[in-house]
C-alpha positions as a printed Julia matrix, in Angstrom:
228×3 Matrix{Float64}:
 120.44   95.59   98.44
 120.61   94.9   102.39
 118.97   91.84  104.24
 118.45   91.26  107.93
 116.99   88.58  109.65
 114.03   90.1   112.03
 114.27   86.2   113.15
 116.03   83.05  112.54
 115.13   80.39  114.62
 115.44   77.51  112.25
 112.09   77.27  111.69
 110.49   75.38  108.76
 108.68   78.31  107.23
 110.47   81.01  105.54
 109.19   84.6   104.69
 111.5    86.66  102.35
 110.39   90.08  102.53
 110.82   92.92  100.41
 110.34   96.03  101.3
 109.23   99.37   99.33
 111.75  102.5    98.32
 112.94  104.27  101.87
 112.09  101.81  103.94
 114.63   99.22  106.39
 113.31   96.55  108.96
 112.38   98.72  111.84
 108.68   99.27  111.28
 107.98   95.94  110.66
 109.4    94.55  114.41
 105.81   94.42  115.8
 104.72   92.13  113.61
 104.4    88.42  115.33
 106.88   86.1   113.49
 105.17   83.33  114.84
 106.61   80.08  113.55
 108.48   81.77  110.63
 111.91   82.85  109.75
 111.18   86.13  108.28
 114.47   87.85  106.22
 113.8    91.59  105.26
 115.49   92.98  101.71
 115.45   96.79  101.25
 118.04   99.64   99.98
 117.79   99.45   95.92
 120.73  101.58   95.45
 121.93   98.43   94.0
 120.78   94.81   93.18
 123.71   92.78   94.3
 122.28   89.77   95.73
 123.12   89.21   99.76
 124.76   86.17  100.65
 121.4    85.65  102.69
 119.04   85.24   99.27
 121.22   82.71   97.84
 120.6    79.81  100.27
 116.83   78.67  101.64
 117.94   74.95  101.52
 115.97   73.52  104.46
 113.02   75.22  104.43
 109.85   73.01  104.07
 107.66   76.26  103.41
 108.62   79.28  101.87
 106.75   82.62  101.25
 107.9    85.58   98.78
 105.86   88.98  100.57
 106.46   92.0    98.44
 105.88   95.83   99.36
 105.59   98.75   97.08
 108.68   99.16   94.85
 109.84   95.86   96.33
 106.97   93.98   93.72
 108.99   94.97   91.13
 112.26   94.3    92.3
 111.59   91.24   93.43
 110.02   90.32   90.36
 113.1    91.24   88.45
 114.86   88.41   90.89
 112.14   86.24   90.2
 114.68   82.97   89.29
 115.4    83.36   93.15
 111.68   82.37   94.23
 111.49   79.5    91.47
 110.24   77.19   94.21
 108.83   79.5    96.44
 105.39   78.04   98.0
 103.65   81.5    97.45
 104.12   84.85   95.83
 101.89   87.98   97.35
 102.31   91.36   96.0
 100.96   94.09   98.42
 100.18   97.82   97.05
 103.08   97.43   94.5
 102.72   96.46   90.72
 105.54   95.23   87.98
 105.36   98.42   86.51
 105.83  100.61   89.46
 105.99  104.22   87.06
 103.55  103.97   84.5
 100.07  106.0    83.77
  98.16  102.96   83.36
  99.34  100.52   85.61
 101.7   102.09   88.48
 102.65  105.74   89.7
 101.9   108.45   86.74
 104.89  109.55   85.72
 104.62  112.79   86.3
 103.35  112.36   90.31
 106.66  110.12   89.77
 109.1   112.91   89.15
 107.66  115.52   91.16
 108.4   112.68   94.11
 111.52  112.41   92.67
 112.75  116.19   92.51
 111.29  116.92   96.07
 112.44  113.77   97.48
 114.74  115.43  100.34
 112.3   117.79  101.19
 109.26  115.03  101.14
 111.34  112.77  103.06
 111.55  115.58  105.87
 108.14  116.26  105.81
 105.12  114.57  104.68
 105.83  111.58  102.56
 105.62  108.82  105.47
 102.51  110.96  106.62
 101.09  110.22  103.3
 101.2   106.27  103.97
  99.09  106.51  106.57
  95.14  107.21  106.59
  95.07  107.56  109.92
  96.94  110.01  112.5
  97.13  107.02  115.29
  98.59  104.61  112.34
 101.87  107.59  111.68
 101.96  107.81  115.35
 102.52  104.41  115.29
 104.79  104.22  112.46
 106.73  107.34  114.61
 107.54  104.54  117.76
 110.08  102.77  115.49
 110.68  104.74  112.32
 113.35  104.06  109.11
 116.69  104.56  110.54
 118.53  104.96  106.9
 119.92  108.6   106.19
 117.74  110.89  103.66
 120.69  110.9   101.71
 120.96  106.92  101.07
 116.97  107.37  100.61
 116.82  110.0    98.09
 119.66  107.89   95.94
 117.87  104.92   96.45
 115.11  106.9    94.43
 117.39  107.85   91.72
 118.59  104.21   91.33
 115.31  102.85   91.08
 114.43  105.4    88.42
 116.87  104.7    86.58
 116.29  100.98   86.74
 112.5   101.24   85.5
 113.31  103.78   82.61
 116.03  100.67   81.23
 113.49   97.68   81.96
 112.96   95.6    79.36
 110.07   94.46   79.7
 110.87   91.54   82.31
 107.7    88.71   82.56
 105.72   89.26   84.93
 102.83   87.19   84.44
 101.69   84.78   86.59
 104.57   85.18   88.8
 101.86   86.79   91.96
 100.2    84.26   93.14
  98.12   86.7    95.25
  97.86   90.58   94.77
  96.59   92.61   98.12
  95.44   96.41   97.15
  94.32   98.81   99.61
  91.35  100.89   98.91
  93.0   104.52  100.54
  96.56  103.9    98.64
  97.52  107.15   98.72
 100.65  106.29   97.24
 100.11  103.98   94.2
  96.15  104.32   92.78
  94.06  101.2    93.66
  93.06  101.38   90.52
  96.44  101.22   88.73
  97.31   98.7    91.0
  94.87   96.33   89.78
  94.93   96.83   86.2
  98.27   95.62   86.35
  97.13   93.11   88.15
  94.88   92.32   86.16
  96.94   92.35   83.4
  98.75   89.81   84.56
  96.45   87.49   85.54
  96.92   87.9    89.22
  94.09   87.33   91.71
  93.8    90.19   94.33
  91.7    90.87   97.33
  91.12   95.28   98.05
  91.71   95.78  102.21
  90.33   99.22  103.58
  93.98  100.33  104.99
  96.38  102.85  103.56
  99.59  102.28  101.17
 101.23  100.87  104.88
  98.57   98.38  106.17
 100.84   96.45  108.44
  99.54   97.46  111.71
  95.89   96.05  110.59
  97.59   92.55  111.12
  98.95   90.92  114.65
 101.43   88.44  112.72
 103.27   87.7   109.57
 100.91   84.49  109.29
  98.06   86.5   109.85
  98.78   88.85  106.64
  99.92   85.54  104.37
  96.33   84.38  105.37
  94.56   87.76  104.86
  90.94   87.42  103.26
  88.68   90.14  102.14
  86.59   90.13   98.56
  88.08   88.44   96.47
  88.3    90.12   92.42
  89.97   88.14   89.72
């Protein structure tokens, strides 16, 4: 794993963020920090802990935001976030390759075998409903080779095929699921949600719904219907 701080200003409030599969800390730099720290976590190809998850000692206020494949890697760290103020899991699930409650496993492999190719061509197309959003999304894109990306992949596979079966309920405080997931189906998403007795709210946005929000504060304090 790789952290960077997207700001440290010795604030009180702390966001730890993890990020989904292919993804570093560059589309995310819009986002308002506001009066938070906010630390970004991505690159699975391993989950050796960075010297920057191991110490939060002076934070009055801390927040655990999870993205994608970073729900269930940050779940499997979850004796990090003991005393974390609040947990939210957005369009990820504990079980991110599974019929029932994550990717099918067969949408899973195809991903997998045509990751290169995917990663070249439509696959950060598919996160967005909307041409303007990948437009967007194309003013400060992943910087990470396709090589490190497409291993990353690999790893994470790997990782999910060994789980054993780590708890997961009732560590979410909060689930966010967006109805045009293109990535993930809504509705897998919240039957593991569901399952684990997490409260969710369903936004209208694609699998990337980050530039629906001004700040980091404003998506910890996102409300829409709430299903539980």
């Amino acid at each position: 794993m790789k952290s960077v701080w997207l700001n440290k200003q010795n604030n009180k409030n702390l966001i730890v963020f993890f990020a989904g599969w292919s993804f570093d800390e560059k589309p995310f730099i819009a986002l308002n920090y506001t009066d938070y720290d906010v630390l970004v976590v991505y690159d699975y190809n391993s989950l050796f802990i960075p010297e920057d998850l191991k110490d939060f000692l002076g934070y009055e206020n801390k927040t655990l935001i999870t993205w994608s494949m970073g729900v269930f890697v940050a779940c499997k760290l979850k004796d990090l976030f003991a005393d974390f103020n609040k947990k939210i899991a957005i369009n990820g699930t504990t079980s991110p390759v599974d019929d029932t409650y994550g990717i099918p496993v067969r949408m899973f492999e195809l991903t997998l075998k045509h990751a290169q190719k995917g990663l070249e061509g439509k696959f950060y197309q598919n996160l967005f409903p909307t041409e303007e959003e990948y437009q967007l999304y194309s003013s400060y894109p992943v910087q990470r080779s396709i090589e490190n990306r497409v291993s990353e992949l690999e790893n994470l596979y790997t990782l999910i095929k060994n789980e054993n079966n780590v708890e997961s309920v009732g560590f979410y405080d909060l689930a966010i699921v967006s109805d045009f997931d293109k990535i993930i189906p809504p509705k897998n998403q919240i039957e593991c949600h569901n399952k684990n007795s997490t409260p969710l709210i369903t936004v209208p946005y694609g699998h990337f719904p980050y530039y629906h929000f001004a700040s980091w504060k404003e998506l910890i304090e996102c409300q829409q219907t709430i299903n539980i």
